[in-house]
C-alpha positions, 0 to 999 in steps of 0.5 A, a space after each residue: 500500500 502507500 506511504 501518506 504524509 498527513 500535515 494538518 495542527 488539528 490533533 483530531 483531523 490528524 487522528 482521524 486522517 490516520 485511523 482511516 488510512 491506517 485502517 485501510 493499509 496505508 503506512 501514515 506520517 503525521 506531522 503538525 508543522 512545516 518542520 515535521 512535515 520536512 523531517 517526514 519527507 526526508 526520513 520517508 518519503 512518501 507517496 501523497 501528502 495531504 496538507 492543510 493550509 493553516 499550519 503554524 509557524 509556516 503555513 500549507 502554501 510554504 510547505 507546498 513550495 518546498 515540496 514542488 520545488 525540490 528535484 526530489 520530491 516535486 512528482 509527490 501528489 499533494 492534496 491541501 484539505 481545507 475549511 476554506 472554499 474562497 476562490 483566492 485560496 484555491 486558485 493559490 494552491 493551483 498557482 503553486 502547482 497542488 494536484 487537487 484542492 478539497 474543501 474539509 466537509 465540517 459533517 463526519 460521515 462526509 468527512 470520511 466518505 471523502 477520505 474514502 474517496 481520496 484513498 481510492 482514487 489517489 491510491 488504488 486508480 491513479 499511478 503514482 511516480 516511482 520514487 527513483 
């Protein structure tokens, strides 16, 4: 299965994020900060990152731009999951070279089913860059 990167500083989100995957077979990195998610991608590297935007110290697009312009990891699919739906946020993260933008569902169920979705489409359909 893939290894996922999870970068959001909600311990919920995080843990929910991880059970899901987790469950699902994945290997999950939890991170709640740039620095974490740098030293992730470094230890490991992984194979999708979702990230959030609002992340402390550095926010998701900082985090976003290391990921993209660094040789080594810039095929990493990167999926920012939001609460925000604003037009300039999502058009940012586009601009910065994100491969998908979801706006967080504030209802559980969907939540999950959302995350089902990402798994299935990011995990089991899509194919993935080698990590050569």
């Amino acid at each position: 299965m893939a290894r996922i990167l999870v970068v959001d500083d909600e311990i919920g989100i995080r843990e929910l994020l991880s059970e899901i995957l987790y469950d699902e077979g994945h290997t999950v990195e939890i991170a709640e900060n740039a620095a974490q998610a740098r030293a992730a991608r470094l230890r490991a590297r992984p194979d999708l990152v979702l990230l959030d935007i609002n992340l402390p110290l550095k926010n998701g697009y900082e985090v976003l731009d290391e990921i993209k312009s660094n040789e080594e990891t810039r095929k990493i699919p990167v999926i920012i999951l939001s609460t925000s739906s604003d037009r300039r946020d999502i058009d940012k993260a586009y601009d910065k070279h994100v491969n998908c933008f979801i706006t967080k569902p504030l209802d559980i169920g969907e939540f999950i089913e959302s995350i089902s979705k990402i798994e299935e489409f990011w995990i089991q359909l899509v194919k993935l860059p080698s990590k050569e």
